[in-house]
C-alpha positions as MATLAB code, in Angstrom:
seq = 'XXXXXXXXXXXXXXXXXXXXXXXXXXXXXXXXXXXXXXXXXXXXXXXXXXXXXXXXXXXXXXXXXXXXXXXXXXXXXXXXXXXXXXXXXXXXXXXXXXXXXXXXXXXXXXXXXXXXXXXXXXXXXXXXXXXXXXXXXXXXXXXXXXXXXXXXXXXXXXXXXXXXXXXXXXXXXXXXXXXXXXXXXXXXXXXXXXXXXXXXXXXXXXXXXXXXXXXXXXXXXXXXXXXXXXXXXXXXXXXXXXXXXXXXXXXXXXXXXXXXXXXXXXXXXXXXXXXXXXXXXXXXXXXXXXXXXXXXXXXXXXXXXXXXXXXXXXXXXXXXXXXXXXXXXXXXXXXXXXXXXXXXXXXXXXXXXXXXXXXXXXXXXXXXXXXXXXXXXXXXXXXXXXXXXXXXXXXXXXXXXXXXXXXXXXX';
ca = [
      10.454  148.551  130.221;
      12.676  150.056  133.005;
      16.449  147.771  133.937;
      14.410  147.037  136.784;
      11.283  145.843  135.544;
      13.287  143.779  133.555;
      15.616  142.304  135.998;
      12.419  141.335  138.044;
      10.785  139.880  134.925;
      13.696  137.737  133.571;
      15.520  136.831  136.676;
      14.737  133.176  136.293;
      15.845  133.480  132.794;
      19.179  132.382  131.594;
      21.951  135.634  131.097;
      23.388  134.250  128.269;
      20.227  134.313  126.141;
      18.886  137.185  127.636;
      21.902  138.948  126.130;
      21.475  137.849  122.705;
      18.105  139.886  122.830;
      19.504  142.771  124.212;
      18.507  145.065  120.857;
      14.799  144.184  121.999;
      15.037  146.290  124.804;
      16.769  149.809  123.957;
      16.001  150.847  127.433;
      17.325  148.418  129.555;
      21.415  148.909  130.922;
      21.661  145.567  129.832;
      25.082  144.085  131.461;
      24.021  145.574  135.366;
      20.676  143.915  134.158;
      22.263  140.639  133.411;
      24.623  141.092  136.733;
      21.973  141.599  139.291;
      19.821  138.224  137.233;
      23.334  136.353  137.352;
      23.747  137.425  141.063;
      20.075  136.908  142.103;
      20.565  132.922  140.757;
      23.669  132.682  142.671;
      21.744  133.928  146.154;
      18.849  131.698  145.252;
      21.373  128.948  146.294;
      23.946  130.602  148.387;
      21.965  133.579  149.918;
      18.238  132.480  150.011;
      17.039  134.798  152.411;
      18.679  137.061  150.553;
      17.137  136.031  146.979;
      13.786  136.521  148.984;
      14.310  140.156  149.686;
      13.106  142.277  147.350;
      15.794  144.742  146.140;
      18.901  143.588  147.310;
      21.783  144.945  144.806;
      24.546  142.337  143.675;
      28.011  142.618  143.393;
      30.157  141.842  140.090;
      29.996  137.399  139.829;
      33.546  136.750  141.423;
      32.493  138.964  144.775;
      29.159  136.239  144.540;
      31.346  133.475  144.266;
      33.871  134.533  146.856;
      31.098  135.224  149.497;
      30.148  133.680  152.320;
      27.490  130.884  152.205;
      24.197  131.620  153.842;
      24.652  128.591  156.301;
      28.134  129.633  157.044;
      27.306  133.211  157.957;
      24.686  132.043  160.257;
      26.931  129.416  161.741;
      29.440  132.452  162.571;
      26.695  134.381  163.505;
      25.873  131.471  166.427;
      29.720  131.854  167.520;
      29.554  135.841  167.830;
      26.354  135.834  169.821;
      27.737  133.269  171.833;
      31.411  135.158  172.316;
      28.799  138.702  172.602;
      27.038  137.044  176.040;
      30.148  136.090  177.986;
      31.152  139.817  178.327;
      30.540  141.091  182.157;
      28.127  143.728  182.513;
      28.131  144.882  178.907;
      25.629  147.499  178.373;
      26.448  148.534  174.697;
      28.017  146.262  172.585;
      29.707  146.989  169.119;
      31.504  145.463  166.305;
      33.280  146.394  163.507;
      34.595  144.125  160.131;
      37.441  145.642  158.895;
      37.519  143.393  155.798;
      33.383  143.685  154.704;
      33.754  142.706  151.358;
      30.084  141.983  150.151;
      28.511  142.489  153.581;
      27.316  138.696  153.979;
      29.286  137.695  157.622;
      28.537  141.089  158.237;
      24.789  141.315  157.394;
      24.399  137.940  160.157;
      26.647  138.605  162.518;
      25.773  142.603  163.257;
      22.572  141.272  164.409;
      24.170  140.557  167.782;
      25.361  143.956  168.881;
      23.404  146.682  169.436;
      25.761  149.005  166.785;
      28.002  147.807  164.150;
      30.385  149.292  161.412;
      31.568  148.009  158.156;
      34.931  149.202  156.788;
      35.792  147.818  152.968;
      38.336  149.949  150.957;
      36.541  149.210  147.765;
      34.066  152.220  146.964;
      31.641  149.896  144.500;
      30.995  147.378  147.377;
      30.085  150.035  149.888;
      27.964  151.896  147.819;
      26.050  147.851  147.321;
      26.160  147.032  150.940;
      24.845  150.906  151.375;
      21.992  150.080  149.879;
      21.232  147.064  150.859;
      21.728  146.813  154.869;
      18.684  148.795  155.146;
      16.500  146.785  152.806;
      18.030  143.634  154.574;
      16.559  145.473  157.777;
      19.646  145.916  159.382;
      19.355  149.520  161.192;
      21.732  149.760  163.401;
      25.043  149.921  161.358;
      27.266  152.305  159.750;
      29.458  151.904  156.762;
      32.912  153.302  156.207;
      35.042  153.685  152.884;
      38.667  153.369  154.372;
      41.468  151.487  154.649;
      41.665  148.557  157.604;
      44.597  149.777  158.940;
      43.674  153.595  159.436;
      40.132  152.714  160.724;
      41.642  150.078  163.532;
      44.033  152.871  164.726;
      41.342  155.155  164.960;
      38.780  152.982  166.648;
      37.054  152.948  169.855;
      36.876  149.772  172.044;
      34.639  147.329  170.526;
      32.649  143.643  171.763;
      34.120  141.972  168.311;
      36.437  142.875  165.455;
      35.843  140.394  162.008;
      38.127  140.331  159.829;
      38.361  138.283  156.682;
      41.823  139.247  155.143;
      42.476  139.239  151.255;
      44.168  135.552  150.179;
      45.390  136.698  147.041;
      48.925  138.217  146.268;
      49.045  140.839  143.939;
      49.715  138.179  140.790;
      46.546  137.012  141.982;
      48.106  134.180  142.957;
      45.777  132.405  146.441;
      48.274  132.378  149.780;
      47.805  130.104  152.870;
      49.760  131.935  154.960;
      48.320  134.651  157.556;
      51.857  137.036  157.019;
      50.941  136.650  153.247;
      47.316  138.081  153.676;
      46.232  141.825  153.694;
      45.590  143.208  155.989;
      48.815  141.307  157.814;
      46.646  140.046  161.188;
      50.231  138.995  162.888;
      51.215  142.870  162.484;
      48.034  143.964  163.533;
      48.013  141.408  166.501;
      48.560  143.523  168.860;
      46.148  146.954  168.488;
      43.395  144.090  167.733;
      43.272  142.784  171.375;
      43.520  146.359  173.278;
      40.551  147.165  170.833;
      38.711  144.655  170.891;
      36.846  141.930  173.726;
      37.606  139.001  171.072;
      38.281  139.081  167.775;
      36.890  136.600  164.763;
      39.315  135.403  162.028;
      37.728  133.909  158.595;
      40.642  132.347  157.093;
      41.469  130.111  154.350;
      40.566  126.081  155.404;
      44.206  124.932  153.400;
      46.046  127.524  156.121;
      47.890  125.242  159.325;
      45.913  126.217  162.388;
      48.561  124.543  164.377;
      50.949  127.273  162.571;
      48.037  129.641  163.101;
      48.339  129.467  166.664;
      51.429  129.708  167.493;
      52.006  132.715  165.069;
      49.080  134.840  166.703;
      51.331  134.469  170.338;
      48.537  132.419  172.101;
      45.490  134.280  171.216;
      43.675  132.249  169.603;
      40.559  130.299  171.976;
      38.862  128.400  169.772;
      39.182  127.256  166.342;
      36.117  126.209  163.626;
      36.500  124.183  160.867;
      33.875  124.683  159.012;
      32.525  122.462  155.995;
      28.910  122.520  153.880;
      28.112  119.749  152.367;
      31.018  117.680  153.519;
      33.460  120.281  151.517;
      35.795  122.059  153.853;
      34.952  125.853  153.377;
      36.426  127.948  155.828;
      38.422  128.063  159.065;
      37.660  130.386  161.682;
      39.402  131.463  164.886;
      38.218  132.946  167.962;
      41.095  136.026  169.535;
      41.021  136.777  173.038;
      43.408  137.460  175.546;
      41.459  136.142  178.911;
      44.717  133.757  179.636;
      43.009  130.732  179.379;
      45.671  128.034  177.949;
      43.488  125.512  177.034;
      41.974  126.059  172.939;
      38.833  124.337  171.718;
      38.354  122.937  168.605;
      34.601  122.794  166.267;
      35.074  120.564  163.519;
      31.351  121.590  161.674;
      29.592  120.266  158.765;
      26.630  122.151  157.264;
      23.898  121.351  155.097;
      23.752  124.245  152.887;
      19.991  123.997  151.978;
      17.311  125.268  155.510;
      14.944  123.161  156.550;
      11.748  123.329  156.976;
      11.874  125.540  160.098;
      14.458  127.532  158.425;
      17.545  125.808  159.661;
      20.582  124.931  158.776;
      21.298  121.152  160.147;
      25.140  120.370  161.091;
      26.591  118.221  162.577;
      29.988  118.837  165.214;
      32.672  117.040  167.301;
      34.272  119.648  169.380;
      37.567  118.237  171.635;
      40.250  120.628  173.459;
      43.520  120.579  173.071;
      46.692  122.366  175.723;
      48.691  119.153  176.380;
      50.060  116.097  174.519;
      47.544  113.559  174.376;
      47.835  109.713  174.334;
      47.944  108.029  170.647;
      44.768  105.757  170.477;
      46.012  102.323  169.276;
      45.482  100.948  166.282;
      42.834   97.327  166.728;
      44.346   94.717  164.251;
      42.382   92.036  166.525;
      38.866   93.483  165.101;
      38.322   91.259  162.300;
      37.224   93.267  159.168;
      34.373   91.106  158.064;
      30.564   91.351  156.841;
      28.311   93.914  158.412;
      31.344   95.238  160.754;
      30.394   99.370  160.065;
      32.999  101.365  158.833;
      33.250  105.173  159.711;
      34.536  107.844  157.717;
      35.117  111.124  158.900;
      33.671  114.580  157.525;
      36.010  117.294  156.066;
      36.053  118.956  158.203;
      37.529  116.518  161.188;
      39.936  115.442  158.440;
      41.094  118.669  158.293;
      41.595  118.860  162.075;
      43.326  115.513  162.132;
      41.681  114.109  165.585;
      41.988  110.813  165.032;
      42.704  109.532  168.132;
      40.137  111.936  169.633;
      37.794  110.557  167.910;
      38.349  106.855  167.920;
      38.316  107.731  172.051;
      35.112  109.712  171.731;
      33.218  107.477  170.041;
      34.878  104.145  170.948;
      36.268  102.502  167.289;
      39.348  101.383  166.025;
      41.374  102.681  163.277;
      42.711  100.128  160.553;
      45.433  101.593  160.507;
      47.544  105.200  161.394;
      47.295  106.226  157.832;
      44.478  105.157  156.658;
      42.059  107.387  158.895;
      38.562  104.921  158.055;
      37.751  103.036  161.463;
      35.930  100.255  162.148;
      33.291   98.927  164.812;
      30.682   95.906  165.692;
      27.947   98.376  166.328;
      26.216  101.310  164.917;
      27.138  104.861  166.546;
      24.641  107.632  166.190;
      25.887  111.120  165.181;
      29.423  110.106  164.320;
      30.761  113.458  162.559;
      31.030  111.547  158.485;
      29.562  108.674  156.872;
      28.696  105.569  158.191;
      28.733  101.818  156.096;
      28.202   98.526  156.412;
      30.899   96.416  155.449;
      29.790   93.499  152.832;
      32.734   92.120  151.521;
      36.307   92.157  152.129;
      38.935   91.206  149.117;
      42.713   91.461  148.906;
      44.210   92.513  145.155;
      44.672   88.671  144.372;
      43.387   87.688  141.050;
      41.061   85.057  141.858;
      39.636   86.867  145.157;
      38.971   90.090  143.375;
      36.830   88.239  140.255;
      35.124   85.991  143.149;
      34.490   89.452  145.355;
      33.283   91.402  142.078;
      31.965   88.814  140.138;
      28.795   90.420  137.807;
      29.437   94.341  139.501;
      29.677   96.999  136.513;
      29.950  100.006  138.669;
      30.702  101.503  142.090;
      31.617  104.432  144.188;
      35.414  104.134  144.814;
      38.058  106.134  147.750;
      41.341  105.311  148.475;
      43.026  105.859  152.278;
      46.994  105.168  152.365;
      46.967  102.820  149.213;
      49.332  102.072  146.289;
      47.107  103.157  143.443;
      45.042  106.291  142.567;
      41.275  106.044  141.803;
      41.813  106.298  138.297;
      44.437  103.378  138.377;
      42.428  101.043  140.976;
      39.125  101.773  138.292;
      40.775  100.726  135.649;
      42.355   97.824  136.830;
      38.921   96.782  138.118;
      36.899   97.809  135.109;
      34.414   99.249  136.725;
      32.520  102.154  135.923;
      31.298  104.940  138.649;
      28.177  105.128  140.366;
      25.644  102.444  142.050;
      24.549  101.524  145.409;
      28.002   99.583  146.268;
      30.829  102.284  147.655;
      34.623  100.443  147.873;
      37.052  101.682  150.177;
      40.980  100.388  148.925;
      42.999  101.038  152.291;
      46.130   99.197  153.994;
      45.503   97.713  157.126;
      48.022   98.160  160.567;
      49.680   94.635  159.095;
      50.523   96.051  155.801;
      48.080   94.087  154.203;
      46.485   95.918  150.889;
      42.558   95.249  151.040;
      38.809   96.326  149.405;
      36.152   96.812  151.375;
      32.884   96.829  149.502;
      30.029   98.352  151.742;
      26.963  100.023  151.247;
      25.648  103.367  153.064;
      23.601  102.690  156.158;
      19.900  104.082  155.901;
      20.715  106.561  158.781;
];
């Protein structure tokens, strides 16, 4: 049996007993075996368009890990086509990502230019990518073993540079800072707009965009924060220098499983920001009583902090500043998070709380701007996790230290 009869065999397998029975099969390169089944499970649920093309090579685990998602990719994919339109009388368009790692924003996002080039420094991955762009179908691209720095000051005027700088020191050590990544984008600033129509930035989602901004000198147009599965994944920023003053912000959550069709549902509040705008008012009029809804927001609008853009879009009241949960009479279709219905309400006095809880053994607990941690609040409760009941410990705009015990609307 060839490595590759066997990795096509065993690939639903699991690596770690496959490797016990490695003296079974003398002819087999058993660890790249065992990396390509390892990597093949990973695509199944990060890549599975990939997983479903037939000789795709993968990369040692952390480069799998490390990736990008399959529903991210195509989300950034959506942004560059978008960008790729606006330019005026473009009859050849091009890109290049300077930082292509495993090839995955690249393998999406070439697909919108009519020729593309990938530049990674690391000979192993472009060798992989190599060999897999074409199986991938992906024709119309090049790949380059250099150095970011020597390729950008080499390089001919492009649609879109990607980047995706390194966010690990050399201790290994993760950095949040954009002059702490490599390549250093604020050095490179300014030889990325004279090359470039717009340029895309794949960042890390605990960096300040606020900081972001101002440190790339007013380049930046729009910004994406970008969850899957209601975990904040990746913040991306769009680079151009048309002079507009006004930025846009996507806050974007992702299923990370298709469809049926194939797609990748999200959901997205998008709001601009250029000028200072008006604090929306806490509501301490709107009694918090039985089936009032309560709304809390995705990651990924957490991570933007629009609080008062949101309470304006969509017309609810905060319970507080801190406490960013928000309350209304009525249900609101497509609010960006989760939506409850509120069943009981409870302060932390004795003989409410054993009223409120009486016969409950379990249930889904969060805390927003309250004295006590989950693990403190559970224990003082005694209640173990899980159940139908979720209980939100907050402190409302009066001080006032309450439980809400809801339940998830069917929506």
């Amino acid at each position: 049996m060839t490595t590759s009869e066997f990795v096509k065999q065993f690939r639903e397998s699991d690596p770690r007993k496959l490797a016990l029975q490695a003296s079974r099969y003398p002819d087999v390169d058993m660890p790249y075996a065992l990396n390509q089944i390892q990597g093949w499970q990973t695509a199944l649920r990060k890549l599975p368009s990939w997983a479903a093309c037939d000789g795709v090579v993968y990369p040692p685990h952390l480069n799998m890990e490390q990736c990008s998602s399959e529903a991210t990719a195509r989300y950034k994919q959506q942004v560059a086509r978008r960008w790729a339109e606006r330019i005026p009388n473009a009859s050849r368009t091009s890109m290049t990502d300077l930082t292509g790692g495993f090839g995955v924003d690249f393998s999406f996002t070439s697909r919108c230019f009519d020729c593309a080039t990938y530049v990674e420094r690391n000979a192993s991955l472009c060798d992989v990518v190599g060999a897999n762009l074409p199986r991938l179908g992906i024709r119309n691209a090049q790949v380059k073993c250099a150095e970011a720095e020597a390729v950008l000051e080499q390089l001919e005027p492009q649609t879109m540079i990607f980047l995706d700088p390194a966010r690990r020191d050399e201790h290994g050590a993760k950095t949040v800072l954009i002059a702490d990544c490599t390549p250093d984008v604020c050095q490179l600033l300014s030889s990325l707009m004279q090359k470039s129509q717009f340029v895309m930035l794949k960042l890390s989602p605990m960096l300040d965009w606020h900081k972001a901004i101002v440190d790339l000198d007013g380049k930046v147009r729009e910004v994406h924060i970008v969850s899957a599965d209601g975990e904040c994944k990746e913040l991306l920023l769009v680079l151009a220098s048309d002079g507009t003053p006004e930025v846009q912000v996507f806050c974007v959550d992702i299923l990370s499983r298709p469809d049926s069709e194939g797609q990748y549902p999200r959901s997205e509040f998008v709001y601009s920001i250029g000028g200072e705008a008006e604090p929306q008012p806490t509501n301490s009029k709107l009694k918090i009583q039985n089936s009032t809804f309560l709304f809390e927001p995705n990651a990924s609008v957490m991570k933007a902090g629009c609080f008062d853009e949101i309470a304006r879009a969509y017309g609810i009241s905060a319970i507080s500043r801190n406490s960013h949960l928000f309350l209304s009479d009525r249900e609101i279709d497509g609010f960006p998070g989760r939506t409850f219905v509120i069943d009981a309400v409870t302060t932390m006095n004795k003989r409410q709380l054993r009223q409120t809880l009486s016969g409950m053994k379990q249930a889904n607990i969060a805390v927003r701007n309250f004295p006590l941690s989950v693990a403190e609040l559970r224990k003082r409760l005694k209640l173990s996790d899980g159940g139908d009941t979720y209980i939100f410990a907050t402190t409302t705009s009066d001080g006032d230290h309450i439980l809400m015990l809801t339940h998830k609307t069917k929506k």
